[in-house]
N, C-alpha and C positions, 0 to 999 in steps of 0.2 A: 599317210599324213603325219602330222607332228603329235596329234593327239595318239594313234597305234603306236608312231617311236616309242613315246614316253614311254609308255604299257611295257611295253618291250623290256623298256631298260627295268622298269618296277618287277616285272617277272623275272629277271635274273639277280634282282638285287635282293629277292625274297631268301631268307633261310629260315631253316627250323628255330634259330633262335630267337629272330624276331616273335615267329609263330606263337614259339613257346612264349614271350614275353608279353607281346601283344593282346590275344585273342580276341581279336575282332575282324567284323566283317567288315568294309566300305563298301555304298554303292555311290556312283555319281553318274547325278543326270546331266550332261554336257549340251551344251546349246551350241548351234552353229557347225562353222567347220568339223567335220571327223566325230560330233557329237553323237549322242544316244544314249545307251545304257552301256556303262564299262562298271567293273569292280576291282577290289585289289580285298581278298580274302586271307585273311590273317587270325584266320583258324581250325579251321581242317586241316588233316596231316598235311605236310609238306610247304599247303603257302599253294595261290596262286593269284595270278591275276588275269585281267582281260577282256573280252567285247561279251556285253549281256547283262543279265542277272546272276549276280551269285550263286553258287550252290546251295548256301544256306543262306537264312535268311538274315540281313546286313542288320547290324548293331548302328550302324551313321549313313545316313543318305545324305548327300549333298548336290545341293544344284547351285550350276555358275556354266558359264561360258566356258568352251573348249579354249580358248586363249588365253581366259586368267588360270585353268587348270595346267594348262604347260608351262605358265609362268611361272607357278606356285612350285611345280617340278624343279623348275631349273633355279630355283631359287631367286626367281626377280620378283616375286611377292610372299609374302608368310602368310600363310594361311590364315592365322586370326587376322592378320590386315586384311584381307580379302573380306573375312568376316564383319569386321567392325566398320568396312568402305560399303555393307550391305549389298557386294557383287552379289555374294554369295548365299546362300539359304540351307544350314546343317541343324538336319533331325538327329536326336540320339544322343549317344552317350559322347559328350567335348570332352572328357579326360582319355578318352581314345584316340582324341583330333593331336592331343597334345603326343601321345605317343607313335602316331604316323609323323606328326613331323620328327622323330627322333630317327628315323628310320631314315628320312631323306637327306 
């Protein structure tokens, strides 16, 4: 489904550089279609992402519906809009929100 594409693409789009730049975990709890627990790990060697919990334990959790989180992907909403329209619900560190979206 559209929620695993995304992932997809987020796990090839991952490098060391981000990693290094980054260091943070996401977790998001996704409501609906393809929902559940995914992450995208942007600290551990390498970088990954994917269906579950983390490896380690996530610096930002976020809960929103699988169809604003694809949207936010493909850039038909910005993440603080999602935030500020109160889709959305992010624990943790937001100067890390700011540097996922750099990445995207």
């Amino acid at each position: 489904g559209p929620v695993a594409e995304t992932f997809r693409v987020i796990q090839g789009a991952v490098t060391e550089e981000y990693v290094r730049s980054t260091q943070g975990v996401f977790q998001f709890e996704l409501s609906g279609d393809g929902g559940g627990t995914w992450y995208i790990d942007l600290k551990t060697k390498g970088g990954s992402a994917g269906f579950g919990k983390p490896p380690v334990t996530a610096d930002v959790v976020m809960s929103m519906s699988s169809a604003d989180f694809v949207k936010m992907f493909t850039d038909k909403l910005k993440l603080f809009m999602a935030f500020m329209l109160g889709n959305s619900c992010i624990k943790g560190d937001i100067m890390l929100i700011l540097s996922l979206e750099k990445m995207l």
